[in-house]
TIVO-358664 format. One record per residue: residue in one letter; x, y, z of N, C-alpha, C, O, CB in turn. Coordinates in steps of 0.2 Angstrom, whole numbers, plus 5000, padded with zeros to 4 digits. Glycine has a CB too. Layout:
N
AXYZXYZXYZXYZXYZ...
//
This chain:
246
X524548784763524948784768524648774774524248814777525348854768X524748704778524248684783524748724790525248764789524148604783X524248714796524748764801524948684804524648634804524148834808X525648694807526148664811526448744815526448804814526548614805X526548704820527148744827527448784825527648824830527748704831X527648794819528348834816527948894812528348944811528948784811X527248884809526948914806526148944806525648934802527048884803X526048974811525448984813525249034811525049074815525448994817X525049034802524849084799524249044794524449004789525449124795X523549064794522949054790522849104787522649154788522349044793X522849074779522549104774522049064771521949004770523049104769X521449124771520949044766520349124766520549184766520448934773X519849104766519149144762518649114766518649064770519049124753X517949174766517449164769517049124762516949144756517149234773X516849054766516749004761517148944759517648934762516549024756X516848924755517548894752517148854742517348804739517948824761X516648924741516748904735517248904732517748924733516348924731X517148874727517648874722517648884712517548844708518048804724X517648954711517648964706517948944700518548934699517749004706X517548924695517648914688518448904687518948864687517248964684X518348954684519148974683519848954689520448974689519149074682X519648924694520248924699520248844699520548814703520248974706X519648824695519648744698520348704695520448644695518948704695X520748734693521348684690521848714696522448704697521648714680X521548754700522148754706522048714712522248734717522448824708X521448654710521048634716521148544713521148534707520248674717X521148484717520948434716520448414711519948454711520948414721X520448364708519748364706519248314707518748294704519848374698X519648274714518948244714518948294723519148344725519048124713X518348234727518248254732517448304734517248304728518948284734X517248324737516648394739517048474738517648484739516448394749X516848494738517148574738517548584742518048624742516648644738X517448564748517748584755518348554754518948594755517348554763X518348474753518848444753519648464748520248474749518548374751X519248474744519548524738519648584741520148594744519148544731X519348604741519548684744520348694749520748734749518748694750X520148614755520748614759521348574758521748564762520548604765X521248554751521848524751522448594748523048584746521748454746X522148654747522548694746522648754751523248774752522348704741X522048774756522148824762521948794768521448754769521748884761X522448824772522348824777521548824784521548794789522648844776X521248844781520748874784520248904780520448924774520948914787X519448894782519048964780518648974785518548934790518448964772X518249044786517949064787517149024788516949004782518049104784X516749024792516048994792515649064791515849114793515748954799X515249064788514749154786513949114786513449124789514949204775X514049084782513149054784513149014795512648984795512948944776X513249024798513149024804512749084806512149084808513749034807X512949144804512749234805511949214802511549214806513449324798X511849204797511149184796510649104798510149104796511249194791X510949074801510649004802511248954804511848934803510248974796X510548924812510948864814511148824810510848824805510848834818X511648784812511748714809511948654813512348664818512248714802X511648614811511548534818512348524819512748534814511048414814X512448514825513148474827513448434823514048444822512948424832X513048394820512948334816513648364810514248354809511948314813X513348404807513448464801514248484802514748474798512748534802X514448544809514848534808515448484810516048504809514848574808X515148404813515548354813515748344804516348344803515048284817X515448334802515548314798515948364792516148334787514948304797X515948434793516648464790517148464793517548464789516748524789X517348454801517848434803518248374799518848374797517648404810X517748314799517748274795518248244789518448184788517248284794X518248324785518148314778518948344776519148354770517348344774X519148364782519848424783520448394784520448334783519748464791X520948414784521748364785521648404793521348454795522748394778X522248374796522248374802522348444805522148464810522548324803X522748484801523148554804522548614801522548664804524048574800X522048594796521348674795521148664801521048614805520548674789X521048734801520548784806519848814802519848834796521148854807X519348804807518748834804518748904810518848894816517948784805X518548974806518249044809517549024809517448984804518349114806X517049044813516349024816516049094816516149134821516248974824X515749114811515349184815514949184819514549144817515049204812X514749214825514149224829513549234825513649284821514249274834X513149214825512449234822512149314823512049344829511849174825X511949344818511649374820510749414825510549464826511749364817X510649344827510149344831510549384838510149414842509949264832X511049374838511549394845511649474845511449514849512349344846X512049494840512449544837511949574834511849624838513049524833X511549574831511249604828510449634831510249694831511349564822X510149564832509349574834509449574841508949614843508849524833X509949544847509649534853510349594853510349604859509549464857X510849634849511249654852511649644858511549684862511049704851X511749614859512349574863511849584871512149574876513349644863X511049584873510949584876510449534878510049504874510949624875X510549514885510049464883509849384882509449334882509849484879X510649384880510649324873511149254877511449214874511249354864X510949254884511549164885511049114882511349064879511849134895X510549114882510549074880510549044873510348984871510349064882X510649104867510449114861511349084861511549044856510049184858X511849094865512449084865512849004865513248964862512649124871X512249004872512648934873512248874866512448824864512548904882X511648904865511548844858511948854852512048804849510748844854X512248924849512648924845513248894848513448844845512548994841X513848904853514348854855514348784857514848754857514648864859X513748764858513548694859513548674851513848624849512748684862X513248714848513348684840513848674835513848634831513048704836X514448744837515248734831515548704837516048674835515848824828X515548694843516148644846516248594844516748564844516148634854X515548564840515548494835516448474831516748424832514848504828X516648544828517048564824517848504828518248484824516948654825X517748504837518148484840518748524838518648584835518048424841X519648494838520048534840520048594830520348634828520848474843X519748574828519648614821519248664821519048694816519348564815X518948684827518748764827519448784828519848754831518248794833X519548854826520048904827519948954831520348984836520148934823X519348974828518849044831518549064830518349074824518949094831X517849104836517349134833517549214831518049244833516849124838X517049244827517149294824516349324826515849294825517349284815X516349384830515849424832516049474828516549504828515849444840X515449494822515649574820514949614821514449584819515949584811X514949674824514649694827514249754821514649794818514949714834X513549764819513249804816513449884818513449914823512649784817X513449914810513749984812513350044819513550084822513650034806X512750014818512450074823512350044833512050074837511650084819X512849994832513149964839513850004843514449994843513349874837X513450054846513950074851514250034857513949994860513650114854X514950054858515050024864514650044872514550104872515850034865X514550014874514150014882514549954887514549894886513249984881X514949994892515149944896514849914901515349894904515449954897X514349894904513949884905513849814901514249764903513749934905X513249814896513149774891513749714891513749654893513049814884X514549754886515049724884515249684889515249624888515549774882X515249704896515649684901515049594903515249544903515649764908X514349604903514149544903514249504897514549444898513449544904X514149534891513949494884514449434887514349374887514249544876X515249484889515849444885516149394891516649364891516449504880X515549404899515849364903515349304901515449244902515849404911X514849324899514249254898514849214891515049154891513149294894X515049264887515349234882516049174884516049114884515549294877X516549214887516849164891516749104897517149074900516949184892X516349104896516049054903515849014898515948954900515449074910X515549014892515748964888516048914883516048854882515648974887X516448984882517048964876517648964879517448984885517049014870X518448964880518948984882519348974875519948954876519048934889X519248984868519748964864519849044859519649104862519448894859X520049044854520249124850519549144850519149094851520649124842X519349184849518949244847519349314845519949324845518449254854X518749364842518849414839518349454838517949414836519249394835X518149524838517649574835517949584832518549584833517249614838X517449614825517449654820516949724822516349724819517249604813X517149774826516749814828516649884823517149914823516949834834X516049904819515949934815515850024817515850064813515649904813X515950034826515550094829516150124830516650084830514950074835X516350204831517050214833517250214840517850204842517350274831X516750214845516550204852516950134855517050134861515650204853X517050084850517450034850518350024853518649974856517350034844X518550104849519150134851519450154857520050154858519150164849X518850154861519250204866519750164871519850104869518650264871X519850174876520250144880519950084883520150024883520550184884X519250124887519050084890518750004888518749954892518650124892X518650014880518349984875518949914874518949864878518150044868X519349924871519849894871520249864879520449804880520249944868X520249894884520549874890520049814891520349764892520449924896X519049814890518849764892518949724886518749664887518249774895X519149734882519249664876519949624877519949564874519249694868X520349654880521049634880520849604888521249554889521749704878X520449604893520349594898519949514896520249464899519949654901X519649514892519449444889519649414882519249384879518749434889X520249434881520649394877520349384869520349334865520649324881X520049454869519449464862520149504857520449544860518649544863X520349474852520649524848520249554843519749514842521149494845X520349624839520049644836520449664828520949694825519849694840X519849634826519949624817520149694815520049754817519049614811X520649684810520849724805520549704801520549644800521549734803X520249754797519649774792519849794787520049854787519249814793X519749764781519649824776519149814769519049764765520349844773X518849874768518949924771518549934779518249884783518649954766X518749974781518450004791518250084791518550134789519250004800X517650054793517350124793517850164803517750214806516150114794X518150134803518350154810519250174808519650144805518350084817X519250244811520150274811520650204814520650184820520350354817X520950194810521650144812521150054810521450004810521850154824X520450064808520349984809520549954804520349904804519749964809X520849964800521449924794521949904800522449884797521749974786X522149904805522549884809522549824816522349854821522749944811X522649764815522449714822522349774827522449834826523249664825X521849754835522049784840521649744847521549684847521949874838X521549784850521249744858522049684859522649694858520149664856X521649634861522149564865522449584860522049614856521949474867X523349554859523749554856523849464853524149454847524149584860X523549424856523649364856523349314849523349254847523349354863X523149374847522749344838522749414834522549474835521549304839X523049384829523149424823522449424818522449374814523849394819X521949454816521549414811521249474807520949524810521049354814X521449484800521249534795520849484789520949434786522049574792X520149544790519849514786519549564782519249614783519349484788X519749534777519649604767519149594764519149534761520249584758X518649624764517949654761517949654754517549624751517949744763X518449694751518649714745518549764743518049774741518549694740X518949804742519149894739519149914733519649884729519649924740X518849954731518350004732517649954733517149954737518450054724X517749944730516949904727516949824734517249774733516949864713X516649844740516649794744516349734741515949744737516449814751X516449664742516449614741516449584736516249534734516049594744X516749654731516949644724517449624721517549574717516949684721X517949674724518349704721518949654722519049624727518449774723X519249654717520049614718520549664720520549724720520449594711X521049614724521549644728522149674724522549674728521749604733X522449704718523049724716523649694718523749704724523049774716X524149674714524749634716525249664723525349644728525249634709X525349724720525749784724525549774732525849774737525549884721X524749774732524449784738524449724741524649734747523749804737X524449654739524649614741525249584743525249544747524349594739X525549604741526449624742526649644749526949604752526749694737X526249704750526149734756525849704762526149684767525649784755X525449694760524949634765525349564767525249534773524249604760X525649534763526049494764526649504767526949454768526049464759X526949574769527449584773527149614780527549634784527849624769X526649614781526249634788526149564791526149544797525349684788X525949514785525649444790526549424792526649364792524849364784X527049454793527549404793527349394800527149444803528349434792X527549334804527349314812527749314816528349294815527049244814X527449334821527749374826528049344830527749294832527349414829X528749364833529149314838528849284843529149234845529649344841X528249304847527949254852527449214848526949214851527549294859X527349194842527149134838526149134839525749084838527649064841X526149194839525249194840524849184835525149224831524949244843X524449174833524149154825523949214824523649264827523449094824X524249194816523849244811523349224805523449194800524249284808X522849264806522349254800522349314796522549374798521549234803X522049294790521949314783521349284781521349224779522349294779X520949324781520249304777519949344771519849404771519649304782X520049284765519749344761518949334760518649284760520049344754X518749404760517749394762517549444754517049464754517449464773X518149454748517849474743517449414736517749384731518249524741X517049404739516849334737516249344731516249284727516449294744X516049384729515249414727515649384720515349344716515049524728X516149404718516249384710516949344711517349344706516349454704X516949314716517449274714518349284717518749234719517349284706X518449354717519249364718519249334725519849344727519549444717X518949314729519449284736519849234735520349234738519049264741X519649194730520049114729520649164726521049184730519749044724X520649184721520949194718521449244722522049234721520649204714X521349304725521749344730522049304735522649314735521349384733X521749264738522049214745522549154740522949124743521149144751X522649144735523049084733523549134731524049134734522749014725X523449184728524149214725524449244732525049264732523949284718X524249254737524349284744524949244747525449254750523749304748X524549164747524649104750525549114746526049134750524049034747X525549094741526249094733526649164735527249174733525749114722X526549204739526949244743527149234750527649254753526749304743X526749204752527249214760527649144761528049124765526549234768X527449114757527749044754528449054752528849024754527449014748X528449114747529449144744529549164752530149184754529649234737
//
């Protein structure tokens, strides 16, 4: 289900292998990607968070896309993690110089911040003015710390148009729920009990598929499935997809 005007809802997975067992619900000729998007909308980038990749690279998955996918871009870890959000424009502007390749087929970057990253306003307040003066398109943190919550925390994220991931599992009270900017919906599933294992249960997805219904001021919603380790993301995101479709 590609996004058009009327439908601004992404379903797809971080990656976009494609397991054994689901290859009969995928084309069979084409690269993985190609395959991959002739059925979802969107995935996730995750190798970003660990290494750059040339312009060139993501020209070339733009490339390989129908015209309505969307790519999520993680921020690397070098930023978030080692320089902790300090420090880092120019570690910034080489990683946005490099997915804008993506052109209008970026969607959004995805900041998720390491658990032992407290909010500091101060810090937040440069990080995310250096961040904007780059970028002006969706974005979103995945903040792991609860210091994240408070007012102030949120006021400055909704102040720069940061929406904040619904998680699950979240180590944070309420983070299974969107929050910050209102302006992007985006939930991204881990996999429960057993994170990047576990399959999602029908009932549960039932559920889930009645929360992504979109919202009358038509603002995107994402769905990512990130339980990839054995496989059930394809498989969770296609049966998810076959519901919000009825």
């Amino acid at each position: 289900m590609l996004l058009t005007a009327r439908t601004p809802l992404y379903i797809g997975c971080a990656g976009w292998s494609l397991p054994r067992d689901q290859w009969t619900a995928f084309p069979d000729e084409g690269t993985h990607l190609q395959r991959y998007a002739a059925r979802f909308s969107c995935a996730e980038i995750n190798s970003s968070f660990y290494r750059p990749h040339r312009p060139a690279t993501y020209a070339k998955w733009a490339d390989s896309v129908p015209e309505g996918f969307r790519f999520a871009v993680k921020v690397p870890k070098q930023i978030t993690h080692e320089a902790r959000l300090l420090d880092c424009e120019q570690l910034l502007a080489d990683f946005i110089g490099q997915c804008v390749h993506l052109g209008q087929k970026l969607g959004c970057l995805l900041i998720q911040l390491p658990p032992t990253l407290a909010f500091d306003g101060n810090t937040a307040r440069r990080f995310f003015g250096a961040f904007r003066s780059r970028y002006d398109g969706f974005a979103v943190l995945e903040p792991r710390h609860g210091s994240w919550q408070t007012p102030e925390a949120q006021g400055l994220l909704i102040e720069h148009r940061i929406g904040q991931v619904a998680a699950d599992p979240s180590p944070l009270p309420n983070g299974d729920l969107p929050g910050a900017w209102p302006g992007i919906r985006y939930f991204r599933l881990h996999g429960s009990p057993r994170i990047y294992y576990s399959s999602y249960e029908k009932p549960w997805l039932e559920a889930l598929a009645q929360r992504l219904q979109i919202p009358s001021d038509r603002n995107p919603v994402w769905c990512i499935f990130d339980n990839t380790a054995s496989g059930a993301a394809t498989a969770n995101a296609l049966q998810l997809q076959r519901m919000t479709e009825q």
